[in-house]
C-alpha positions in Angstrom: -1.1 1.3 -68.0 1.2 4.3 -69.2 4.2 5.8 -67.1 2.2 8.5 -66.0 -0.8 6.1 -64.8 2.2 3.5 -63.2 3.9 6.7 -61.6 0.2 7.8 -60.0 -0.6 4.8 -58.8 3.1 3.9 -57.4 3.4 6.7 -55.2 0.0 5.0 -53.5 1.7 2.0 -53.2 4.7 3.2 -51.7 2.6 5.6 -49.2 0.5 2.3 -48.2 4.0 0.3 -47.4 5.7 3.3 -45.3 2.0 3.1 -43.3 2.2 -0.6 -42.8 5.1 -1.5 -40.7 4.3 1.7 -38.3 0.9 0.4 -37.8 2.9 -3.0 -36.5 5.3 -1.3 -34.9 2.1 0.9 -32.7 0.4 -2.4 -30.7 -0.4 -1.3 -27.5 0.6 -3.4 -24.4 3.6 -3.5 -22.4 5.4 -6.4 -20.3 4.6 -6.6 -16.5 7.6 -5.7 -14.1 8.1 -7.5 -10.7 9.7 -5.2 -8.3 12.2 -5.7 -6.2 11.6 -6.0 -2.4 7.9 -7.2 -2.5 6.4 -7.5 1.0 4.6 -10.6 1.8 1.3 -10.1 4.0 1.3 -12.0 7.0 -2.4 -14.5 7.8 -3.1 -15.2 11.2 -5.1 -18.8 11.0 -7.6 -19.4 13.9 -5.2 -22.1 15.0 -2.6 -20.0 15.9 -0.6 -20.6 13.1 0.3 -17.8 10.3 0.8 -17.9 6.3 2.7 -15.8 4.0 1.1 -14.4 0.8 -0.6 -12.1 -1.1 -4.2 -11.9 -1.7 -4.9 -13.1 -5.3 -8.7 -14.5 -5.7 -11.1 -16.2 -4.5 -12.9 -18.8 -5.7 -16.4 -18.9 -3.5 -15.7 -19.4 0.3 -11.8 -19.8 -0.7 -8.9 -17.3 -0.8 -6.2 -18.1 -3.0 -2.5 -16.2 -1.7 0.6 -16.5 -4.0 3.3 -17.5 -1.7 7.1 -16.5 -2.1 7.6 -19.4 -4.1 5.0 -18.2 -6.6 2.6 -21.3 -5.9 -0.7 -20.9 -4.9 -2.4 -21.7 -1.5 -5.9 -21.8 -1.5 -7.0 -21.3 2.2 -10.9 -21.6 3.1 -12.1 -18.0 5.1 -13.7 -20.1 8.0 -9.8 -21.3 9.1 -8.8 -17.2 9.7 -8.6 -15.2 12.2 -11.6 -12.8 12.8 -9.9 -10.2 12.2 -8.6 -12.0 9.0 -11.4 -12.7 7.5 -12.9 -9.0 7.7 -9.5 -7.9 5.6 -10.0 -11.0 3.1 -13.8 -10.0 2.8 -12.3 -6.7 2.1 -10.0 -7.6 -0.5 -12.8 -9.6 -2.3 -15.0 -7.1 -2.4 -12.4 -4.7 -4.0 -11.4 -7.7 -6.7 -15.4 -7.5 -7.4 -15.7 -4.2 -7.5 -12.6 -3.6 -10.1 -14.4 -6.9 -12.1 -17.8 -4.9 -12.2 -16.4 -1.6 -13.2 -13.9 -3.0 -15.6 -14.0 -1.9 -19.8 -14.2 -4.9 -21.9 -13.1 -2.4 -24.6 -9.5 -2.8 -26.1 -7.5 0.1 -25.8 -5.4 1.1 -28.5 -2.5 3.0 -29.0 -2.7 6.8 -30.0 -0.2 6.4 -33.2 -2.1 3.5 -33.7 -5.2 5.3 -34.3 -3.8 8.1 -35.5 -2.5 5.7 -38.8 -5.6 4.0 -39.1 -7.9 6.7 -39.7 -5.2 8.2 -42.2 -5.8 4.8 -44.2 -9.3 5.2 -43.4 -9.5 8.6 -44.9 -7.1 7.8 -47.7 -9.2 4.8 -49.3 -12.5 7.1 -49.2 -10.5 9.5 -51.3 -8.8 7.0 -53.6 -11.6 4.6 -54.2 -13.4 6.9 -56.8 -10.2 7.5 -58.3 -9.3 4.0 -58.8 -13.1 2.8 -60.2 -13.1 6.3 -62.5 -9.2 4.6 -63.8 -10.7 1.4 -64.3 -14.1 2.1 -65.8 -12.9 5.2 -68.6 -8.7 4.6 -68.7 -8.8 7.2 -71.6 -10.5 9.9 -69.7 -8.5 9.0 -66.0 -5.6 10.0 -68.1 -6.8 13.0 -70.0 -8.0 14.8 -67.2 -6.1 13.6 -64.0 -2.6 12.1 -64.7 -2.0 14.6 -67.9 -3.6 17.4 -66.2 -0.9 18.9 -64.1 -3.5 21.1 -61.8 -6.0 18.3 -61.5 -3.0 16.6 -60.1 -1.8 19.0 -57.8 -5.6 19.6 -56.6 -5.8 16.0 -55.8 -2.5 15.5 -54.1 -3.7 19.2 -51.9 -6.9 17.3 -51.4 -4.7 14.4 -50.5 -2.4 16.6 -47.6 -5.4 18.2 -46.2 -7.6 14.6 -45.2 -4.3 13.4 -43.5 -4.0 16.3 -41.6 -8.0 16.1 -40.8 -7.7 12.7 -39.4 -4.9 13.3 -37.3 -6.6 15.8 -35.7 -9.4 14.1 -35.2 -7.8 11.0 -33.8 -5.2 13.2 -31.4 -8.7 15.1 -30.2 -10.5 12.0 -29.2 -7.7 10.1 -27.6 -6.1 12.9 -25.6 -8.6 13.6 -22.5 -7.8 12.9 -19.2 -10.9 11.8 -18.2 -13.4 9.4 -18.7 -17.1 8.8 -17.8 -19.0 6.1 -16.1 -21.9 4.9 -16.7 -24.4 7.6 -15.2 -22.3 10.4 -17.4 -20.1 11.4 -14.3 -16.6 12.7 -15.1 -14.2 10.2 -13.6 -11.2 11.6 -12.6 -8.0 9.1 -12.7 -5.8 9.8 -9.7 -1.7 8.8 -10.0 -0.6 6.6 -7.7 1.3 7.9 -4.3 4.6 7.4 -4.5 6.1 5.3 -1.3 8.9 7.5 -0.9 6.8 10.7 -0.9 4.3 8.8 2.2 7.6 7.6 3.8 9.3 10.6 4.0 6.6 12.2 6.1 6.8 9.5 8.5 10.9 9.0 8.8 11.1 11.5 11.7 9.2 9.5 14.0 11.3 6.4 13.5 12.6 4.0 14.7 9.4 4.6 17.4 7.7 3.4 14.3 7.8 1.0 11.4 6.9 1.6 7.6 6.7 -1.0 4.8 4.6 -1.5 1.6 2.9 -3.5 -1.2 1.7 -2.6 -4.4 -1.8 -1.8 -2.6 -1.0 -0.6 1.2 1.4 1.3 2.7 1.8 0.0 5.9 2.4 1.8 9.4 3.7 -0.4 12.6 3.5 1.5 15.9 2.9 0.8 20.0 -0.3 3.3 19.9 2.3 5.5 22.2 3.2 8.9 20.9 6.6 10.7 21.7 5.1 13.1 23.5 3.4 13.7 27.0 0.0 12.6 27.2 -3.7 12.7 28.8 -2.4 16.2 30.9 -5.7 18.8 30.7 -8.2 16.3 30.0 -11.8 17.1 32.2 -13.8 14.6 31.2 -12.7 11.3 32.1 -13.7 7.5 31.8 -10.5 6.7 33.6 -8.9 5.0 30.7 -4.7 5.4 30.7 -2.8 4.7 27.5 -1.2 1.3 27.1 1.0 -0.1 23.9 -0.8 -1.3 21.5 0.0 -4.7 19.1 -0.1 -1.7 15.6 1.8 -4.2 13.4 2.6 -7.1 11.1 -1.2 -7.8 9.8 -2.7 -5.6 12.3 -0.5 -2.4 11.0 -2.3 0.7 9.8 -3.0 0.6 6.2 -2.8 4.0 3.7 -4.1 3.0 0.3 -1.7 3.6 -2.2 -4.4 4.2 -5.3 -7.0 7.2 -4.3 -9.9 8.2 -5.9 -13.1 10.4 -5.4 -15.9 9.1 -4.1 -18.9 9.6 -5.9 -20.7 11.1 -2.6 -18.2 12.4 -0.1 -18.8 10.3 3.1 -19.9 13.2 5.9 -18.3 12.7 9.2 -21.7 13.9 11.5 -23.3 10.9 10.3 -20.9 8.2 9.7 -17.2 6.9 10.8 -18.0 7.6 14.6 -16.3 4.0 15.2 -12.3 3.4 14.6 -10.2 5.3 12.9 -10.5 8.1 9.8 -6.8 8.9 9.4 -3.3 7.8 10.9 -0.9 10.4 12.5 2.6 10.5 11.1 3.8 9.2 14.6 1.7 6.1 14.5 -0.9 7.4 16.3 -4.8 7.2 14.8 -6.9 10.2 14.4 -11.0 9.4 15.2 -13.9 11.1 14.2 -13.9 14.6 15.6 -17.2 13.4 17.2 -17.8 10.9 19.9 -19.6 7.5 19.1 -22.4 10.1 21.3 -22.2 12.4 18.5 -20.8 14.8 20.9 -17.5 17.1 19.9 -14.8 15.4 21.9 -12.7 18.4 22.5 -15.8 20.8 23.5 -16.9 18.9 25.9 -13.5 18.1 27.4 -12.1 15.1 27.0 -8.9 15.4 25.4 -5.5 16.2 26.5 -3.4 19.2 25.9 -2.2 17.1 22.3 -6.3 16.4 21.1 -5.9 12.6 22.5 -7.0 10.3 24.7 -7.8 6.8 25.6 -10.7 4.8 24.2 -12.5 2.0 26.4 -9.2 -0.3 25.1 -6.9 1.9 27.1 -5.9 3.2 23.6 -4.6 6.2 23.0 -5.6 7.9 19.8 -6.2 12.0 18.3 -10.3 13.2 18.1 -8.8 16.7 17.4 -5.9 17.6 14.7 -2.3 17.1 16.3 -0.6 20.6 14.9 2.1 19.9 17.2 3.9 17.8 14.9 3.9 20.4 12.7 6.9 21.3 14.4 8.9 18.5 14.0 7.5 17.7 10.2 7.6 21.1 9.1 5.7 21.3 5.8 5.3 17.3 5.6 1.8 15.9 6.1 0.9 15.5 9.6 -1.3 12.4 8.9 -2.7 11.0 6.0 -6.6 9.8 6.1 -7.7 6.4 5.5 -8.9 7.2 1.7 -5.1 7.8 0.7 -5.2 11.6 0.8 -2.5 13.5 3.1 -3.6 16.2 6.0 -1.1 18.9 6.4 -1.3 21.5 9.1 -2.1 25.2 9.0 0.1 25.8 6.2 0.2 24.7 2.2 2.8 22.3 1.4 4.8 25.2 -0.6 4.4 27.5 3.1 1.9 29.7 1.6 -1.4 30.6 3.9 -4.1 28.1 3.7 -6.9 28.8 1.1 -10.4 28.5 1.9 -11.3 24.5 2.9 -14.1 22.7 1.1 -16.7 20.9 3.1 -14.6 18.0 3.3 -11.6 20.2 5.2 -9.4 20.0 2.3 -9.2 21.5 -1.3 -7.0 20.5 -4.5 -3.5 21.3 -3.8 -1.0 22.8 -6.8 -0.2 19.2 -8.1 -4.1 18.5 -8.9 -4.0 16.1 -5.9 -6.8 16.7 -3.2 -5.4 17.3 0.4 -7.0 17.8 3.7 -5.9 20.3 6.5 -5.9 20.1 10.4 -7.3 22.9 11.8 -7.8 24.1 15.7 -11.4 24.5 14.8 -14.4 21.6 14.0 -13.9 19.5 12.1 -10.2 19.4 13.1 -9.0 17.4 10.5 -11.6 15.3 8.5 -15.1 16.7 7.4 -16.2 14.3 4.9 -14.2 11.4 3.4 -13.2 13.1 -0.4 -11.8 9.4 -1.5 -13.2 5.9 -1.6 -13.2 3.3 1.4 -14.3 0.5 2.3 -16.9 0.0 4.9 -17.5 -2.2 7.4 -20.8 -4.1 6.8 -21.1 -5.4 10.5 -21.0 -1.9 11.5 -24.0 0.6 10.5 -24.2 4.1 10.6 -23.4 6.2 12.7 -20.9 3.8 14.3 -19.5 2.4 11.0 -15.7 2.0 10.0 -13.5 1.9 7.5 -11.7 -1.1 6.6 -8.9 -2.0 7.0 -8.5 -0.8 10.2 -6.0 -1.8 12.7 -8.0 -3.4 16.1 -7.0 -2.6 19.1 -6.3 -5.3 22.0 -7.8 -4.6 25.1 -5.7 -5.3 28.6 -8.5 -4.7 31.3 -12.5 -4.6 31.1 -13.7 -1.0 30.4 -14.0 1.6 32.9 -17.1 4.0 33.7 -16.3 8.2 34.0 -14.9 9.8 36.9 -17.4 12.7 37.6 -15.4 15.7 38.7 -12.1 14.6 37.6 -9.3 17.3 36.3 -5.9 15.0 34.9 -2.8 17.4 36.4 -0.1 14.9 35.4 1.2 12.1 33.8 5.0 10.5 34.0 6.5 7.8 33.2 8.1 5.2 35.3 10.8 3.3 33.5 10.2 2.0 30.1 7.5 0.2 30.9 4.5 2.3 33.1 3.4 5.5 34.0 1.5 7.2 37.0 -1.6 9.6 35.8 -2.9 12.2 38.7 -5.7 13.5 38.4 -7.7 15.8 41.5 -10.9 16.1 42.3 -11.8 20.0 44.1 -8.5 20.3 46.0 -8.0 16.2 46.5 -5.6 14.3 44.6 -5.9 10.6 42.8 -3.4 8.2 41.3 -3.2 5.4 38.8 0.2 4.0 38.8 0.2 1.2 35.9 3.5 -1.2 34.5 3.5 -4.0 32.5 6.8 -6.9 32.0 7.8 -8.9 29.3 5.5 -11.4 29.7 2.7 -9.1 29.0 1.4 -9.1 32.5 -0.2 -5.6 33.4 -0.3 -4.3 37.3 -3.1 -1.2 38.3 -3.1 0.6 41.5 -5.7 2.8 41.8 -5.8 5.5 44.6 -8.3 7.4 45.1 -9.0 10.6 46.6 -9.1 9.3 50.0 -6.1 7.6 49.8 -7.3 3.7 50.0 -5.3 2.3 46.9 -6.8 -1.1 45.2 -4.0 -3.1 42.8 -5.0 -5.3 40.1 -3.6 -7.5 37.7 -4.3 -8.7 33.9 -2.9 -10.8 32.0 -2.7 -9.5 27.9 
């Protein structure tokens, strides 16, 4: 071979070893990072006994929890708690759902493709090249290495494939989307970021608790708001408010991942049962409906705040609480159970609200959905825009989303008081309140207290004055 033919071919050879050790460099992957500060969940067994862990697997009929230690404990779901077992079932379900969705595909790294379809491109151009030099030597030199444009042709020719195939590998690898397998666009949601969540809550502690995982954040609370209660309420099953056991594994749970569901979950015909979102005072926000179907705050049965007690003497919103707006500003007021905040009347910036989807929300100025509480149906959640978990011992229209934190009920249920108005409502200590409530032009108490021990004392006075006390034991 001459010098010409050895000075061709060498600048080949030095092209192919600057490509090399940047396609070694250009592996994808990455090392996994163990924050600081993880939060252990806590398990009640059946037994009475509890376990620390996080849900890893399961293996059949078998959870498996990584303790602090980083061991494994491999628990059967028959020794949990009820309530356990329905946020274990839960977990699994997720765990399968992730397996059945998940890309066996390898992904690769941008540069990485990038380089590869240069070489790609680069031996389809060279090969001729290379067999036309070996086959006729006299003739490769005659008309390509001596030829001066031939060689500046080629070496054009050259320039203009590399810049081809990077732009066709940058085009292909640089959507934000992807599809599944019925040709949907998937949209890929960031994660929330704790501190963002936490922050709207801060202002309501310490009357509250907040802590997190790399799944949940969680929200600890007594189910009692900071502010007056049950006043203005016309419709009433003579339930009172009482505290409520909102924490450790029975806290309120925010998902920290969203995502859009395929089919937006309407609230007329599902979610009537438990909680759709949590207030950022600790308080849950229901279905604006009734498990009767009926609009709570039409047909008046809650307070002056849009609460009231359910048949567990729990105190919870059916209609958007916009008073917090004045202690949270332009924070979210709540966020709903599929991850997404609700603010109040106003955008997060203190602009006017746009025009609300069917859902009650609409994509806020970070691409990042957002509901809105509103004085007017359906207060605050219209359709569920995000994934959640259902309840499968629950059908529609009484369904829930899970998790869901239960309430604990102190007394048996209580039938409606036909005719009742609620005038009042004061505490008495730290501990009880008394409720009045009148009837035409008579008057009726309920004077309530509980003690350490969890005992719970009623007297009930009715309109004509004959009081009854009664006494439960939580």
């Amino acid at each position: 071979m001459k010098k010409n033919q050895c000075t061709f071919f060498a600048v080949i050879i030095i092209i192919s070893m600057a490509i090399t050790p940047l396609l070694t460099l250009a592996h994808s992957g990455g090392h996994y990072h163990h924050g600081d500060g993880t939060v252990y969940n806590t398990w009640q067994l059946k037994n009475g006994n509890t376990l620390k862990g996080n849900f890893l697997m399961n293996k059949g009929d078998v959870i498996y929890l990584e303790k602090e230690n980083g061991k494994l404990l491999g628990i059967p779901l028959e020794d949990l708690s009820i309530q356990d077992q329905k946020l274990a079932n839960f977990k699994i379900n997720k765990l399968n759902e992730i397996n059945q969705n998940f890309d066996n595909s390898i992904p690769s790294n941008t540069n990485s493709k990038i380089l590869i379809t240069i070489l790609e491109y680069l031996l389809i151009l060279l090969t001729p090249l290379f067999i036309f030099q070996l086959i006729t030597p006299t003739l490769f030199e005659k008309y390509v290495i001596r030829n001066n444009f031939n060689l500046a042709a080629i070496s054009f020719l050259m320039i203009t494939t590399i810049a081809i195939a990077c732009s066709k590998s940058s085009t292909s690898s640089s959507s934000s989307v992807s599809t599944n397998n019925n040709n949907n666009t998937v949209v890929t949601l960031p994660k929330t970021s704790t501190g963002f969540i936490d922050s709207a809550f801060t202002p309501y502690k310490p009357g509250i608790t907040t802590k997190w995982d790399d799944t949940y954040f969680y929200i600890g609370s007594t189910g009692l708001p900071n502010h007056n209660m049950m006043i203005g309420i016309t419709s009433w099953q003579q339930q009172v408010p009482v505290s409520q056991p909102y924490t450790d594994n029975n806290s309120w749970s925010i998902p920290l991942q969203p995502a859009y569901a395929a089919t937006p979950l309407s609230t007329k015909t599902n979610l009537m049962k438990g909680a759709v979102a949590v207030a950022v005072n600790g308080i849950p926000i229901f279905n604006a409906l009734n498990n009767r179907g009926e609009d709570s705050y039409l047909i008046g049965e809650l307070d002056n705040w849009g609460g009231h007690c359910g048949r567990g003497d729990d105190y919870h919103y059916h209609a958007a609480p916009l008073h917090l707006s004045n202690t949270s500003g332009l924070k979210p007021i709540a966020f709903a159970l599929d991850g997404f905040p609700v603010y109040g009347t106003k955008e997060p910036d203190g602009s006017s609200m746009i025009a609300l989807d069917s859902c009650h929300g609409h994509v806020g100025s970070n691409n990042i959905y957002h509901y809105h509480g509103t004085s007017d149906y359906p207060y605050v959640v219209g359709a569920m825009k995000g994934r959640v978990n259902l309840d499968p011992a629950t059908p529609a229209p009484e369904n829930q989303i899970l998790p869901q934190a239960f309430t604990k009920p102190v007394r048996p249920a209580t039938s409606p008081l036909k005719g009742a108005i609620i005038t009042d409502f004061t505490a008495i200590g730290s501990n009880g309140y008394q409720l009045t409530y009148k009837i035409g032009l008579k008057l009726g108490y309920v004077k309530y207290s509980w003690d350490l021990n969890n005992k719970y004392t009623y007297i009930l006075t009715d309109t004509g004055g004959i009081a009854t006390t009664t006494s439960y034991q939580r």
